[in-house]
N, C-alpha and C positions, 0 to 999 in steps of 0.2 A: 682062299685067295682074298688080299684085301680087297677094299671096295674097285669098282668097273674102272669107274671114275671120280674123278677129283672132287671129294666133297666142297660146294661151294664157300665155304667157310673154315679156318683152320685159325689153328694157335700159332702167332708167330712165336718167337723166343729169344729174339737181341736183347742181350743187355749188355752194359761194359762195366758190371761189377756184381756180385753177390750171382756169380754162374750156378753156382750149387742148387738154387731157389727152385732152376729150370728141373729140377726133378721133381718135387713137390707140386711146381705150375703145371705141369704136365700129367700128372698122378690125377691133380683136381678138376684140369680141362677133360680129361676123357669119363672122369666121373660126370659131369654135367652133361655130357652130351657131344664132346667133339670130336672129328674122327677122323683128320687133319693136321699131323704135327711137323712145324717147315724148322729147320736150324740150317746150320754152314758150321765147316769148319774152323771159317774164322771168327764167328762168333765161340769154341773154346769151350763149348757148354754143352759136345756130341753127347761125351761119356755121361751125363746128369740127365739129359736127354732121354739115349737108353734105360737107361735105370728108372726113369718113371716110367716109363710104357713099362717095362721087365714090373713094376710091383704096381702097376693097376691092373683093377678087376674087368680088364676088356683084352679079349683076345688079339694079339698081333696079328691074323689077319683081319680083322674088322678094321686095322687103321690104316691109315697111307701115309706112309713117312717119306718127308721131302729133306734131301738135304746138296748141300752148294761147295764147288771146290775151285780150284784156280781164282787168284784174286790179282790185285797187283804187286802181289811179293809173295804170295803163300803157293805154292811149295817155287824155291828158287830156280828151278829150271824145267824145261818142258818135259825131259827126260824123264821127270821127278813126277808126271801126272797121274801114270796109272798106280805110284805108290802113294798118291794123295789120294786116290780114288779107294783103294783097298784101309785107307788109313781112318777115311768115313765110317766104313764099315767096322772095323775093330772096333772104335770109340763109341759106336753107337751098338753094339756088342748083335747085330744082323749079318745074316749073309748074303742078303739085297733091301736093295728101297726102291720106293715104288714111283720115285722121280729124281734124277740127281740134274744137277744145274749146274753147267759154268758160271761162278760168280761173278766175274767183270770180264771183258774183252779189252783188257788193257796191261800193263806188264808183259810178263811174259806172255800173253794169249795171242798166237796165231791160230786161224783158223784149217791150214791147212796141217802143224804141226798139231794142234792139240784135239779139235776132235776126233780125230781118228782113236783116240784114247776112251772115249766115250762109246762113240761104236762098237769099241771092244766091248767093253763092261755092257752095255746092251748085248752082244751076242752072248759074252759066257753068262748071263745071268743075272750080272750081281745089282743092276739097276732094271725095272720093268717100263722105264722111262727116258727120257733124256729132255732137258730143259735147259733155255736160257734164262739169264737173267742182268736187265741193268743194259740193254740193248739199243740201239737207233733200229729204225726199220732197213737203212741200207746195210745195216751189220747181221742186221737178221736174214736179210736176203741172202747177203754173201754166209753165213754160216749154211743155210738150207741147200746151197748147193753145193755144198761139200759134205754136210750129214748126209750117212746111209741109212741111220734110224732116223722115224719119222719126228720133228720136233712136235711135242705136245706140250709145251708151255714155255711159257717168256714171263718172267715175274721181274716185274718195276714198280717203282713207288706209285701211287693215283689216290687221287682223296677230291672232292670238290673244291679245291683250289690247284689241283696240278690234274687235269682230266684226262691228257696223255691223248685226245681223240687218234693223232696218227698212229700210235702204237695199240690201239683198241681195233681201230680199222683195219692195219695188216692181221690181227688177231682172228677175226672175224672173215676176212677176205680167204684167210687159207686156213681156218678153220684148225686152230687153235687153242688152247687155254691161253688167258691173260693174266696172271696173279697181282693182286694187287698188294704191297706192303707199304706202310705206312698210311692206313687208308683212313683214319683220324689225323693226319700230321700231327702225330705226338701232340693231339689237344688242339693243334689252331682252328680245329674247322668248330670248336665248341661257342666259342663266340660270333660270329659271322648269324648277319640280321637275318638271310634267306633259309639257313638252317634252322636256324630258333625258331623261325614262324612255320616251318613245315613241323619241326616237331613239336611246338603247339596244339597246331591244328590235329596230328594223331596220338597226342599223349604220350609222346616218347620221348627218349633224350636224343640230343643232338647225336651223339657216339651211333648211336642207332639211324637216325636219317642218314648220315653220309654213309656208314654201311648200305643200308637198304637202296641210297643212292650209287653206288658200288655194282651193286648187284642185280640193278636193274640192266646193265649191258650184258647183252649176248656175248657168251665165251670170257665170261668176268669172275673168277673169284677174289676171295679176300680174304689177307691174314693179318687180322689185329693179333696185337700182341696184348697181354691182360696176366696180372700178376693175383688176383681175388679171384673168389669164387663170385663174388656177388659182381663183378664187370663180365666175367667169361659168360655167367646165366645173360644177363643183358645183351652180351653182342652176339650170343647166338640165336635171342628173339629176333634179331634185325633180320633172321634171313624169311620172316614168316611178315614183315612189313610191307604191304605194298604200296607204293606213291604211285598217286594217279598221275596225267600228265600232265596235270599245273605244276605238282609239287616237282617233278622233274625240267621242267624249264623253269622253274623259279631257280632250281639249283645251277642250273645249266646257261644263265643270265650273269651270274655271280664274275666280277672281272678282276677279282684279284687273283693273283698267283705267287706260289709259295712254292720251294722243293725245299725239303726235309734234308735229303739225302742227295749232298752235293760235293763230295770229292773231288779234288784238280786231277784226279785220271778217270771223273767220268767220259763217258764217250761226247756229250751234251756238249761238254766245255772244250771236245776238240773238233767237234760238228758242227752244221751250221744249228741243230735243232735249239730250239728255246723254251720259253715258259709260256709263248702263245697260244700254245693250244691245249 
């Protein structure tokens, strides 16, 4: 069996070119030590994916593989979900994973027409999970009352400039997983003055504070994404850093806001939610 639960820390794997790499990324990350690999189908990178877990020297169950389907165009109709679900699984060459995700609740996503396609795949097998992701708290409400499997994770962007507290709070409140992606904003959090002086003060780099600041909330993982060996060894010291709780309100004082990942069919941009919190 792979791990119980969701290793605090994983490899993400987006990228929008050179997909092939993700098999090599992924071959090195589990050599260092990570035991955590998230992809989606529309990231394009299952099958490279697969293929480095299949030729690393780490047993498939020792890992927990996350992966994400229904987006706003991918697969074109609802009809089309449980063959996007089984179509996970061929390209990443399993015959389950240990969390799958609705990608976006937007396009085709109804919550009454498409989880029940998830449900499935949780009873026959083929996912030991079931996950959102890229959610408002009222769209997670409304999914939880129509999932029959229990949700155990919601994954959204979160870094010390986008802290997400309402979507960490419903996390917490009904005792969830919260994944966090993009938990560097693709670098912005490297310059910001209250990051540099906490990782000052513990001799680390800034990639490492906002992780460790990450990972300091209850029911919080995180999946940076890292294409080195000498970044993946670094972001996974972050999870062994503790910030005391100056270094946490000094990060938590910070009042800039930034989202990375901001599509015109996030849910964000047709809710009231915003970048305040």
């Amino acid at each position: 069996m792979p791990p119980e639960d969701l290793p605090p820390l994983g490899l993400g794997t987006y990228s929008d070119d050179n997909r092939e790499q993700w098999r090599d990324n992924v071959r090195t990350a589990l050599d260092v030590g990570f035991r955590h690999v998230d992809t989606a189908q529309v990231y394009e990178n299952e099958q490279y994916v697969g293929e480095g877990l299949r030729e690393a020297d780490v047993a498939r169950d020792d890992i927990w593989l996350s992966t994400k389907t229904v987006h706003h165009d991918v697969p074109p109709s609802v009809e089309q979900v449980p063959a996007a679900i089984d179509g996970c699984l061929d390209r990443l060459g399993v015959d389950t994973v240990d969390l799958l995700y609705v990608h976006w609740p937007s396009g085709i996503y109804d919550h009454e027409a498409v989880l029940p396609a998830y449900d499935a795949a949780y009873e026959a097998g083929k996912t030991r999970n079931v996950g959102l992701s890229n959610f408002t708290p009222d769209l997670l409400d409304e999914a939880m009352a129509v999932l029959d499997a229990p949700l155990y994770a919601h994954q959204a962007e979160m870094h010390p400039l986008l802290p997400q507290r309402d979507l960490v709070d419903h996390a917490q409140t009904h005792d969830y997983t919260f994944v966090a992606y993009s938990p560097l904003a693709q670098g912005a959090v490297f310059d910001v003055p209250e990051i540099r002086e906490v990782a000052e003060k513990h001799d680390a780099t800034p990639a490492q504070v906002s992780l460790a600041w990450v990972l300091s909330h209850d029911n919080v993982a995180a999946i940076p994404k890292a294409s080195s060996r000498e970044h993946m060894v670094q972001n996974l010291a972050a999870a062994d850093l503790e910030l005391d709780d100056e270094d946490v309100s000094l990060i938590d004082s910070i009042d800039r806001r930034h989202r990375v990942i901001d599509p015109d069919h996030g849910p964000w941009n047709w809710e009231s939610d915003s970048l305040s919190n």
